[in-house]
N, CA, C and O atoms as a Tinker XYZ file with bonds, in Angstrom:
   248  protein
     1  N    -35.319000   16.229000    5.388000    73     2
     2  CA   -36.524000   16.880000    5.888000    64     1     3
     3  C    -36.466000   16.928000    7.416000    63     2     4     5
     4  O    -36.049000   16.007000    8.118000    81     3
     5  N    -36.982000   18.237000    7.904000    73     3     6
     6  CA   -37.142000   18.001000    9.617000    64     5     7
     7  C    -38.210000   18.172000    9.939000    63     6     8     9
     8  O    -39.161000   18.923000    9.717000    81     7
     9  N    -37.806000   16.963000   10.790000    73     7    10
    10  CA   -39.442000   16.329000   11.301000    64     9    11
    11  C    -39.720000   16.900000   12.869000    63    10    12    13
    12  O    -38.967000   17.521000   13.619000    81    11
    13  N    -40.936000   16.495000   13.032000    73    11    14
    14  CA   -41.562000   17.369000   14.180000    64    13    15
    15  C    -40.196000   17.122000   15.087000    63    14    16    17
    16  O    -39.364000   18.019000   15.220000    81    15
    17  N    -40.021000   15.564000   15.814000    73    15    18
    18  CA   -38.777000   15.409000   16.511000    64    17    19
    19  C    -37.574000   16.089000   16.323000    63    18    20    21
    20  O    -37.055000   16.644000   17.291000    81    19
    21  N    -37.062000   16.128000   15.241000    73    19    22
    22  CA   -36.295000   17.384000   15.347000    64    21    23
    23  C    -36.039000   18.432000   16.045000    63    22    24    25
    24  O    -35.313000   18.660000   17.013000    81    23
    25  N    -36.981000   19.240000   15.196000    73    23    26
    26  CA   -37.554000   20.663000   15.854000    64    25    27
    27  C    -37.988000   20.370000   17.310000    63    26    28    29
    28  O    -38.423000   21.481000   17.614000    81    27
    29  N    -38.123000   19.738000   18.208000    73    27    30
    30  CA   -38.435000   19.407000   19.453000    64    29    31
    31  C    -37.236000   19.506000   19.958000    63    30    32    33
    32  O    -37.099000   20.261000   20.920000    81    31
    33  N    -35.699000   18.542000   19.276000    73    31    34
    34  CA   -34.405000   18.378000   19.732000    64    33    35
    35  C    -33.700000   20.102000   19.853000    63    34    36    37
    36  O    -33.225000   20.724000   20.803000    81    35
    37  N    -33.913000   20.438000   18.439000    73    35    38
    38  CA   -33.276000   21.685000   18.706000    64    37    39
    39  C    -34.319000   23.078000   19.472000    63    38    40    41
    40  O    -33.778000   24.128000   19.820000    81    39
    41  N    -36.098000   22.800000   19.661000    73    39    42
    42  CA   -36.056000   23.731000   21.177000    64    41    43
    43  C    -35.363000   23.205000   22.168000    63    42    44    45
    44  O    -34.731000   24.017000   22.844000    81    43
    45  N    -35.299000   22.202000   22.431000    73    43    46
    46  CA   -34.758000   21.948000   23.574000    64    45    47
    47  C    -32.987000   22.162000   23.975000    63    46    48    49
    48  O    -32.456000   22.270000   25.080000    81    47
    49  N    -32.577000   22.166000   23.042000    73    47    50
    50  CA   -30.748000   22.593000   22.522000    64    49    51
    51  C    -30.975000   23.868000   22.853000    63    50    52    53
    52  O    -30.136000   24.402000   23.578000    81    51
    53  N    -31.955000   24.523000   22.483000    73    51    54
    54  CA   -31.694000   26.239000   22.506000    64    53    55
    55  C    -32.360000   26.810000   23.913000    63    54    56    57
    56  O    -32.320000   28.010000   24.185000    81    55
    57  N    -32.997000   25.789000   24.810000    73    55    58
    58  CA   -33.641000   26.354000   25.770000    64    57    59
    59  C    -32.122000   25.877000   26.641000    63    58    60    61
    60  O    -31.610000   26.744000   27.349000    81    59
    61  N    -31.665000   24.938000   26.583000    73    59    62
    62  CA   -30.447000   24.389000   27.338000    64    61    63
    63  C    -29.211000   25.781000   27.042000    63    62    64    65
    64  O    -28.515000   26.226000   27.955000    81    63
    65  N    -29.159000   26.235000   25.767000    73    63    66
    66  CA   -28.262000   26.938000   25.672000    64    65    67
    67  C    -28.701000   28.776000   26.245000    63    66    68    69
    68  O    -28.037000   29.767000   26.549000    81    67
    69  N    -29.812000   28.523000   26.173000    73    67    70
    70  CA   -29.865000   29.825000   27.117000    64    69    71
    71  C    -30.097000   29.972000   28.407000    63    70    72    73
    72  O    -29.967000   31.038000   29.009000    81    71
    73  N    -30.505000   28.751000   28.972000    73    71    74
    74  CA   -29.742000   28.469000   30.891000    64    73    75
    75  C    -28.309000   28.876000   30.995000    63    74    76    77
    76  O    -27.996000   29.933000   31.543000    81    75
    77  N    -27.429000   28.052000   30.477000    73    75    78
    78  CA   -25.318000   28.369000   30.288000    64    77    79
    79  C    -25.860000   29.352000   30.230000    63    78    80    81
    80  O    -26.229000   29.816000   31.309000    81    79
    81  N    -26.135000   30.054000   29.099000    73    79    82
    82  CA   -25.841000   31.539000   29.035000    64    81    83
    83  C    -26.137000   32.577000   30.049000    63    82    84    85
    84  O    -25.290000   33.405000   30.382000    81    83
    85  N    -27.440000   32.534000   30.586000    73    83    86
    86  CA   -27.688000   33.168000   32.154000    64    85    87
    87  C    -26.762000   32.773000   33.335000    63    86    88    89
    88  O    -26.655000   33.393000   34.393000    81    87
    89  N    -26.141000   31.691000   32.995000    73    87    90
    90  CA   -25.056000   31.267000   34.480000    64    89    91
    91  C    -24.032000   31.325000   34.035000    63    90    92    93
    92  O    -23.362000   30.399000   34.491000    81    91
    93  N    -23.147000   32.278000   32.951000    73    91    94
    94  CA   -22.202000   32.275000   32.539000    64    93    95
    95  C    -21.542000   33.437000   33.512000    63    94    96    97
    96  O    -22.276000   34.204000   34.135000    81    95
    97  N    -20.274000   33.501000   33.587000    73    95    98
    98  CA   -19.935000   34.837000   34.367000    64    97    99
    99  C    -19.193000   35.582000   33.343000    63    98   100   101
   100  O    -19.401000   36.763000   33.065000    81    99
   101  N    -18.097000   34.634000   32.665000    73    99   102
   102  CA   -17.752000   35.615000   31.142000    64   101   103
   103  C    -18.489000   35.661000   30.375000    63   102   104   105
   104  O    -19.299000   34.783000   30.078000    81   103
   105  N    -18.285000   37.198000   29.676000    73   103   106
   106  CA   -19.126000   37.686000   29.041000    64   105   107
   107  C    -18.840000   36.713000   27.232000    63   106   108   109
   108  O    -19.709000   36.287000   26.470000    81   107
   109  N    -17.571000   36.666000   27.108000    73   107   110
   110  CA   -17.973000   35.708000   25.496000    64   109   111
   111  C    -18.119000   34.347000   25.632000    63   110   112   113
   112  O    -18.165000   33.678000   24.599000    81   111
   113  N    -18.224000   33.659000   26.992000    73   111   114
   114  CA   -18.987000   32.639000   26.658000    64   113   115
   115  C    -20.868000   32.519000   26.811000    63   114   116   117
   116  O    -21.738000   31.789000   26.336000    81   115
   117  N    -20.825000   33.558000   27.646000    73   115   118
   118  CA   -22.696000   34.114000   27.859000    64   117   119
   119  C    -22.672000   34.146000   26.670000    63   118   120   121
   120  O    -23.456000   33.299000   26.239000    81   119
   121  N    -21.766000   35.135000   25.225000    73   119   122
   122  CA   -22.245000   35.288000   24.063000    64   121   123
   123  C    -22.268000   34.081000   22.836000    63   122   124   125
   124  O    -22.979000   33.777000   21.878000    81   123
   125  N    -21.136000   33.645000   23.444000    73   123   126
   126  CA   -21.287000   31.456000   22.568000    64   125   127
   127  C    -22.471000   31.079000   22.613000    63   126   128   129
   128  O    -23.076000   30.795000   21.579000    81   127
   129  N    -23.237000   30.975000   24.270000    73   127   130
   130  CA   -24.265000   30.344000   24.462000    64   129   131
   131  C    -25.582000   31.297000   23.595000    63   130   132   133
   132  O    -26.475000   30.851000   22.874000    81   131
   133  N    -25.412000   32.137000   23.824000    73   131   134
   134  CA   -26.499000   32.695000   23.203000    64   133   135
   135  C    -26.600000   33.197000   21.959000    63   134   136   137
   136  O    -27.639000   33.744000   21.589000    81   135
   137  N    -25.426000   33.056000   21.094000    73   135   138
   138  CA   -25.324000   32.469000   19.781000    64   137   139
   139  C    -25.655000   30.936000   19.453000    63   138   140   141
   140  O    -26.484000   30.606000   18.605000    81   139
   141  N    -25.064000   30.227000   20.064000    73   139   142
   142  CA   -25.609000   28.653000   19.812000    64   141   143
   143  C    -27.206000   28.589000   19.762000    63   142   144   145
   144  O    -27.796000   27.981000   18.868000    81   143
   145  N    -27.878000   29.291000   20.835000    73   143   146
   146  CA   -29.292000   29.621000   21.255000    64   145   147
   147  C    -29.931000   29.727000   20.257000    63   146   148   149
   148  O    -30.889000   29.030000   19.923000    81   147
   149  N    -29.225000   31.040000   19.418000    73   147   150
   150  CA   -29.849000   31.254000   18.176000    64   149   151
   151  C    -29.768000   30.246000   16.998000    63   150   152   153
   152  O    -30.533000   30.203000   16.035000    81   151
   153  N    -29.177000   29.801000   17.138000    73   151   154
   154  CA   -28.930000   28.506000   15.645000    64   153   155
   155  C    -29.649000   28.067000   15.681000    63   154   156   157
   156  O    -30.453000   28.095000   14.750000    81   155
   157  N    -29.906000   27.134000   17.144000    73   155   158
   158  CA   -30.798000   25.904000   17.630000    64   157   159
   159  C    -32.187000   26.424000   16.853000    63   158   160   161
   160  O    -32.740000   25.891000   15.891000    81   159
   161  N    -32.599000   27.717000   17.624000    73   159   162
   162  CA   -34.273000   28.219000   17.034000    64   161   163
   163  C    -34.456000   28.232000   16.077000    63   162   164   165
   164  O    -35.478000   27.684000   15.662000    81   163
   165  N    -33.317000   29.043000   14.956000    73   163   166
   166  CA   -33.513000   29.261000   14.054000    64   165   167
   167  C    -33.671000   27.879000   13.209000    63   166   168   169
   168  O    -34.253000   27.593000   12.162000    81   167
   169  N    -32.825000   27.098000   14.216000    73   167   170
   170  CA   -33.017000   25.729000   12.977000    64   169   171
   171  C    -34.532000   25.069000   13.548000    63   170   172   173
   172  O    -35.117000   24.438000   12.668000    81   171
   173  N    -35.029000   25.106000   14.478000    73   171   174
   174  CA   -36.642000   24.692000   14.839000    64   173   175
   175  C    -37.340000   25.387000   14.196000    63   174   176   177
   176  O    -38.189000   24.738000   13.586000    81   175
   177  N    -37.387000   26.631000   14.014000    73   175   178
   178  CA   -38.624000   27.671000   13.577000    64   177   179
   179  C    -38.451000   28.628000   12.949000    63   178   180   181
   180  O    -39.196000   29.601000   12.834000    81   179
   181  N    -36.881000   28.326000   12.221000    73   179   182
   182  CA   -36.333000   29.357000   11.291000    64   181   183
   183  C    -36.861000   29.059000    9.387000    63   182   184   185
   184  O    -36.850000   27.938000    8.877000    81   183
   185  N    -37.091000   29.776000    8.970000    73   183   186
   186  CA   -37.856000   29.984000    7.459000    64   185   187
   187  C    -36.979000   28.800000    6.741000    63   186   188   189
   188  O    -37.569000   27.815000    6.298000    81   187
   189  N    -35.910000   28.889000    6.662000    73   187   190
   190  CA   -34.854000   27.519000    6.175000    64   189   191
   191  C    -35.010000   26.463000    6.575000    63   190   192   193
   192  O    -34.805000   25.641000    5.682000    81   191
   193  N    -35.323000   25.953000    7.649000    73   191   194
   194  CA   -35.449000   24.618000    8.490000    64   193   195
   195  C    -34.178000   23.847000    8.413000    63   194   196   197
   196  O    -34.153000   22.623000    8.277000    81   195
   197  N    -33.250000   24.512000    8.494000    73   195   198
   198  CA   -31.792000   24.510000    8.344000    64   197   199
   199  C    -31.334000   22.896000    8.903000    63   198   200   201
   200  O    -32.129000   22.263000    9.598000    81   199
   201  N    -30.156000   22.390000    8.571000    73   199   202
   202  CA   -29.589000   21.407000    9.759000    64   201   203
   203  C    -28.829000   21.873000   10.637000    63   202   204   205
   204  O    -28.430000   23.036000   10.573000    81   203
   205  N    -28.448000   20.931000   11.750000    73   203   206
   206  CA   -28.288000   21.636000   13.147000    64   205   207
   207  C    -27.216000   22.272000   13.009000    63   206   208   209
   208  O    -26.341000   21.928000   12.214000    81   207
   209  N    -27.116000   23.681000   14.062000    73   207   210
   210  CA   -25.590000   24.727000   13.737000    64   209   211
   211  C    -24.690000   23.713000   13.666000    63   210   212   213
   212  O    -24.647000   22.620000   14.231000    81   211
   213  N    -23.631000   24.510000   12.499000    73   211   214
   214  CA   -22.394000   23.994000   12.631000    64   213   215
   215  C    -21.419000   24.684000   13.632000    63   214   216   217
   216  O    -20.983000   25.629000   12.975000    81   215
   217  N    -20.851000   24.727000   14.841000    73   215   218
   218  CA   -19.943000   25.188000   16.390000    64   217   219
   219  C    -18.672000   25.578000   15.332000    63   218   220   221
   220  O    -17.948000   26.460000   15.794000    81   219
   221  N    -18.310000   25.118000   14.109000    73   219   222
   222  CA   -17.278000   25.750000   13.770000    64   221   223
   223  C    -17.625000   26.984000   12.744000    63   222   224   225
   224  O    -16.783000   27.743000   12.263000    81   223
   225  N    -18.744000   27.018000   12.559000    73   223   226
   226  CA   -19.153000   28.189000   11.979000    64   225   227
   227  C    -19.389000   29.334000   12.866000    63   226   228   229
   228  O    -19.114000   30.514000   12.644000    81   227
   229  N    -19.804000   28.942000   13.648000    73   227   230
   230  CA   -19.915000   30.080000   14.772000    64   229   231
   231  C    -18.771000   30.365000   15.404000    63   230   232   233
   232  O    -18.638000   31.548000   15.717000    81   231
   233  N    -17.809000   29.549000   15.715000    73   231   234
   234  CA   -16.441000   30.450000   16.244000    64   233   235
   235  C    -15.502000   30.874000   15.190000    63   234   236   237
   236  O    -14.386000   31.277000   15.517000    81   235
   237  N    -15.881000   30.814000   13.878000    73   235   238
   238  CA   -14.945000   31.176000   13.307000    64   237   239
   239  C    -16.209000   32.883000   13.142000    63   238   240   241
   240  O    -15.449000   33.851000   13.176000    81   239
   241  N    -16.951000   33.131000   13.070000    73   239   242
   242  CA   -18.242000   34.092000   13.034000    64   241   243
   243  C    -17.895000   34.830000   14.457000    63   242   244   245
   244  O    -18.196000   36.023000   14.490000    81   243
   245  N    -17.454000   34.417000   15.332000    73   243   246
   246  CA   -17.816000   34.922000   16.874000    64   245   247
   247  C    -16.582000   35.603000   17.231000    63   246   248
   248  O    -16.464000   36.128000   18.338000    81   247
């Protein structure tokens, strides 16, 4: 189950990952970060309440 703390950990994962992503200068790591971005939320306030992204799902996806 995810608990409020959780969902607190991953806004805060996804607000961190979309700072990198604004100070990125390459463009596919701006797009890592702001894929990671999306996991994080989706796992705070996404309909699934998912567990936290898996990084090897996304680069094998990216």
């Amino acid at each position: 189950m995810i608990t409020d703390k959780d969902r607190l950990y991953f806004q805060t994962r996804a607000e961190a990952e979309l700072r990198l992503a604004a100070e990125a200068e390459d463009p596919v790591v701006c797009q890592a970060h702001y894929a990671m971005a999306t996991e994080y939320l989706e796992a705070a306030h996404g309909a699934n309440m998912r567990l936290p992204p898996d990084p090897q799902r996304l680069a094998r996806s990216g």
